[in-house]
C-alpha positions in Angstrom: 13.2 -1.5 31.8 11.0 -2.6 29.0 9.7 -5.7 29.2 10.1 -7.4 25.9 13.4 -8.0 23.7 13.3 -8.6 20.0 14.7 -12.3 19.4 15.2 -14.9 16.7 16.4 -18.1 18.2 12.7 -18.6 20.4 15.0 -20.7 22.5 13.0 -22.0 25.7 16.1 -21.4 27.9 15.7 -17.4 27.7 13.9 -16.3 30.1 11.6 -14.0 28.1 10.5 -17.2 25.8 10.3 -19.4 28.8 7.4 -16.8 30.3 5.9 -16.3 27.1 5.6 -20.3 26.3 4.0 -20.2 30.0 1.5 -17.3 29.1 0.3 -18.9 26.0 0.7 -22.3 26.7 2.8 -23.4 23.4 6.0 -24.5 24.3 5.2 -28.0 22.5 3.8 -26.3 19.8 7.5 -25.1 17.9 5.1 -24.1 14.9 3.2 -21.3 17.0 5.5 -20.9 19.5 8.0 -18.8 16.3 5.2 -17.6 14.2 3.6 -15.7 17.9 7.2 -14.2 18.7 7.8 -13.3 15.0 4.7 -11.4 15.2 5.7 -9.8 18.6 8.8 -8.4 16.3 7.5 -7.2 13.9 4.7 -5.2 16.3 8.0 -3.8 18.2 9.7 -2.4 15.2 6.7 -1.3 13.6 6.1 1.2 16.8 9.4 2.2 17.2 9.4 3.6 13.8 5.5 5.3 14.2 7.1 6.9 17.0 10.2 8.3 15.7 8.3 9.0 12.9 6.2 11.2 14.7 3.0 8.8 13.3 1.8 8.3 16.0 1.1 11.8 17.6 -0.4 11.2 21.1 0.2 9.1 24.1 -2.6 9.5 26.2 -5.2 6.3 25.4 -4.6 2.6 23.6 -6.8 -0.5 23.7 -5.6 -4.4 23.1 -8.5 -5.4 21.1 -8.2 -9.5 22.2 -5.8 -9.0 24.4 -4.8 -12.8 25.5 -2.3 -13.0 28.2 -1.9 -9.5 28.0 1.5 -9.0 26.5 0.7 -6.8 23.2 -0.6 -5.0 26.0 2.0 -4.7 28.2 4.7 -3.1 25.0 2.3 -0.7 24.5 2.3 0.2 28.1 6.3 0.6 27.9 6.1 2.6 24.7 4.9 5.0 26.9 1.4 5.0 26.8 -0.7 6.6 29.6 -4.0 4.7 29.5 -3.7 1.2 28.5 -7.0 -0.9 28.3 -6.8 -5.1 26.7 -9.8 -6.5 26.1 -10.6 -10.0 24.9 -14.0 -12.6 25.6 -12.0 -15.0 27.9 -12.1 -14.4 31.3 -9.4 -17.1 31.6 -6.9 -15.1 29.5 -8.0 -11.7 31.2 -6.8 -13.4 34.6 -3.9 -14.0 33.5 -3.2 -11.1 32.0 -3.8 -9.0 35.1 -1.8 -11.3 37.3 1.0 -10.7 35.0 0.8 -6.9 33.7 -1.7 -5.0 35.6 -0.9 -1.8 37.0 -1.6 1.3 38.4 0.9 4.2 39.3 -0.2 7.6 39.5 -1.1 9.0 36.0 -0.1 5.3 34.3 -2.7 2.8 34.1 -2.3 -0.7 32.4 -5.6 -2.8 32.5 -7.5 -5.8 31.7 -11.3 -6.0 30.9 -13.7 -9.2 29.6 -15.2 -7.5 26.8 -16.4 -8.5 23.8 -14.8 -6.9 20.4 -18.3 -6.8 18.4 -20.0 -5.4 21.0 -17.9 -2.8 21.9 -19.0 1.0 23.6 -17.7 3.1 20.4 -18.2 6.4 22.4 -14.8 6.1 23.7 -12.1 6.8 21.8 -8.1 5.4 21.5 -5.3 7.2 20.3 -3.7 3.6 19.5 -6.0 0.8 18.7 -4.5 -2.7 18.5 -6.0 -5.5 16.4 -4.4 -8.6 15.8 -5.6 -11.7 15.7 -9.3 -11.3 15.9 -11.1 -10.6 12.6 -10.8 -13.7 11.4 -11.7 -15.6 14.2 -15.2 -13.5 15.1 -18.6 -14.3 14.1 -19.3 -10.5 12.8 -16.3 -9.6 11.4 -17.9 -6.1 9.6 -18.8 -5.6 13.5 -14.9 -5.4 14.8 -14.1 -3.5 11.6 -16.5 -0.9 12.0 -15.6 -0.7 15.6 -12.2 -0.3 15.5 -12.9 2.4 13.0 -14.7 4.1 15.7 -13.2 4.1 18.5 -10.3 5.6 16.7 -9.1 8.9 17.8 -9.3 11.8 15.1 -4.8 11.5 14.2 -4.9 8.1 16.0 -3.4 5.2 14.8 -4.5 1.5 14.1 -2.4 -1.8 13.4 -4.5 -4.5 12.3 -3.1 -8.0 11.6 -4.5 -10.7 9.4 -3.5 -13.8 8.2 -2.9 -13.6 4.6 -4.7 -16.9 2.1 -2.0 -16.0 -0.7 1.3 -17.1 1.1 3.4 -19.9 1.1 2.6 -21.5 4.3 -1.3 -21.5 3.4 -0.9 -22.6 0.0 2.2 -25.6 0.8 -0.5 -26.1 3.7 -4.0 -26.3 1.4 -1.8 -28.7 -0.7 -0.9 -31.3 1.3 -4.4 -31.5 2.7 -5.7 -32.0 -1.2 -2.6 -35.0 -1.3 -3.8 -36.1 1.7 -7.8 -36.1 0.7 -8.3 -34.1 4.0 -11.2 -31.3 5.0 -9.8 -27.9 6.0 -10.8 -27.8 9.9 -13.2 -24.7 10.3 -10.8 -22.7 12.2 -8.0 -22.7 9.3 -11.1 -21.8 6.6 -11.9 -18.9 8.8 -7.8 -17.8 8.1 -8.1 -18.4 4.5 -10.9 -16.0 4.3 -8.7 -13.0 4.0 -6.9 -12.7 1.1 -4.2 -9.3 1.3 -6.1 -7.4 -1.5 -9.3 -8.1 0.4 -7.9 -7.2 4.0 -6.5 -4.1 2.5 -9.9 -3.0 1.0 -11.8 -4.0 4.0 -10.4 -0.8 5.9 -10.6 1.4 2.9 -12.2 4.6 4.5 -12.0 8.1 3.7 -11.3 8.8 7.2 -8.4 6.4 7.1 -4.9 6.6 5.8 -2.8 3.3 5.2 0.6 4.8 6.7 2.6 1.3 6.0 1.8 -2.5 5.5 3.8 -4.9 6.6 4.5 -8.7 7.1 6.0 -11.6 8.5 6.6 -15.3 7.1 7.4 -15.7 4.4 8.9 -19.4 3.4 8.6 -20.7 6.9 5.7 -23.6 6.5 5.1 -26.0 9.6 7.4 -28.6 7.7 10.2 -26.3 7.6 10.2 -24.9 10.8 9.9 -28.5 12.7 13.1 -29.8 10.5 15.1 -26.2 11.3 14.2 -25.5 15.0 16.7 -28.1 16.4 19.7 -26.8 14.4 22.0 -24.2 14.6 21.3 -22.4 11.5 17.7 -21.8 12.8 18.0 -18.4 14.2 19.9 -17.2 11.1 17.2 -18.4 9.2 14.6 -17.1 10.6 16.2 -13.5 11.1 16.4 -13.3 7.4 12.9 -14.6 6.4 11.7 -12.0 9.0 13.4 -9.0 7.0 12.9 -10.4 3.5 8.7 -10.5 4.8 9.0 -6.6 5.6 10.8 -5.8 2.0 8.0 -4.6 -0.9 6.2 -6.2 -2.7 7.0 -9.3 -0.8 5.1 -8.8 2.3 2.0 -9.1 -0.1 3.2 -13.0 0.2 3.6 -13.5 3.9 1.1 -15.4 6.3 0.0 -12.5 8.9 0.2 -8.8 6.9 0.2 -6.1 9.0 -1.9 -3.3 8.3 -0.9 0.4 9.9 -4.0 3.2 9.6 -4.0 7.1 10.5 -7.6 8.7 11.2 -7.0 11.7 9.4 -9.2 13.9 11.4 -12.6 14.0 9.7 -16.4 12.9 10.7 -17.2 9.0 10.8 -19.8 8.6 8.0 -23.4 7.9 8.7 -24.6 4.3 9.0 
């Protein structure tokens, strides 16, 4: 039985939510709390359709590049996945996510390594390659680009997720900090480096096909989601901002686009 269920209501009395707000330690924090299990939606229904799609072609090899508590992880694993490796820099957050996930039955194989994304052996390559929620937070960004570009399996696939400057939550967000004569902390100016058109063009390759972008958020600021969270109407809500953000052109305006890339089969280009 597969371990996650697609859900709108982020309710702490399911029992899925409740291990999730214990795994990444937000349960106070109603703002990430959503956004985080919006996210873990839309990566669901994206696969399910690579996969009857026939996208994605092979099942053997996928890495969690920052992994966390492991659960991106973990979905991959039941999507059927043979060889399933997460990676992140915290060897907090890989404890965990061995304690939780780890496994190892015959030809199946879900694992959890401390390893750091821009320093990465690119000799070994990944039918899947997760990316989400990393770029914008590393030092060398251009060194977890060109990595995930390499490891990538000739007809692999990629999803890469970024937080998106040109959205509503940013921009309501960037404006109340100019009302409010506040700095923007380091960490948020790290977010609001990535632009869509730029996050698209940073994986233009000739190798690389973009096989579908996505989204999700799309009128849900922090404001909004404190004031409908306690109400009744909040899962309704919320359901239909999540399918308006994966309708074009408006994903272009959501906070995290999701970007979904097929190695076509050719020679990585010289340094």
């Amino acid at each position: 039985m597969a371990f996650y269920r697609i859900d709108f209501a982020c309710d702490d009395g399911e029992e899925l939510q409740s291990k999730l707000n214990v795994l990444y330690d937000y349960k106070d924090d109603v703002c990430t709390k959503v956004l985080h299990r919006n996210r873990l939606n839309l990566f669901c229904l994206l696969m399910g359709d690579l996969i009857k799609g026939r996208v994605i072609e092979s099942f053997d090899s996928a890495i969690d590049i920052g992994c966390n508590s492991g659960v991106y992880s973990k979905i991959i694993s039941d999507f059927g996945f043979k060889h399933v490796l997460g990676i992140d820099i915290s060897g907090e957050m890989i404890e965990r996510a061995n304690e939780s996930f780890a496994f190892a039955d015959g030809e199946r194989v879900l694992e959890y390594k401390i390893l750091d994304a821009e320093n990465m052996d690119t000799t070994r390559k990944f039918d899947f390659v997760l990316c989400t929620e990393v770029i914008e937070h590393a030092n060398r960004p251009e060194r977890v680009i060109r990595n995930v570009k390499d490891i990538l399996a000739p007809r692999g696939v990629a999803i890469i997720t970024l937080p998106n400057r040109i959205s509503f939550a940013y921009l309501t967000f960037l404006l109340s900090l100019k009302i409010k004569r506040r700095p923007i902390d380091e960490s948020i100016r790290q977010h609001l480096n990535y632009p869509f058109y730029r996050s698209i063009e940073l994986f233009s390759d000739e190798r690389l096909r973009i096989v579908k972008i996505s989204g999700t958020n799309l009128i849900l600021d922090g404001v909004l989601l404190r004031l409908l969270y306690p109400t009744r109407v909040f899962s309704v809500v919320n359901k239909l901002d999540f399918h308006l953000s994966r309708l074009w052109p408006l994903f272009y305006l959501t906070q995290f686009l999701f970007i979904v890339l097929k190695n076509q089969g050719g020679p990585a280009p010289g340094p």
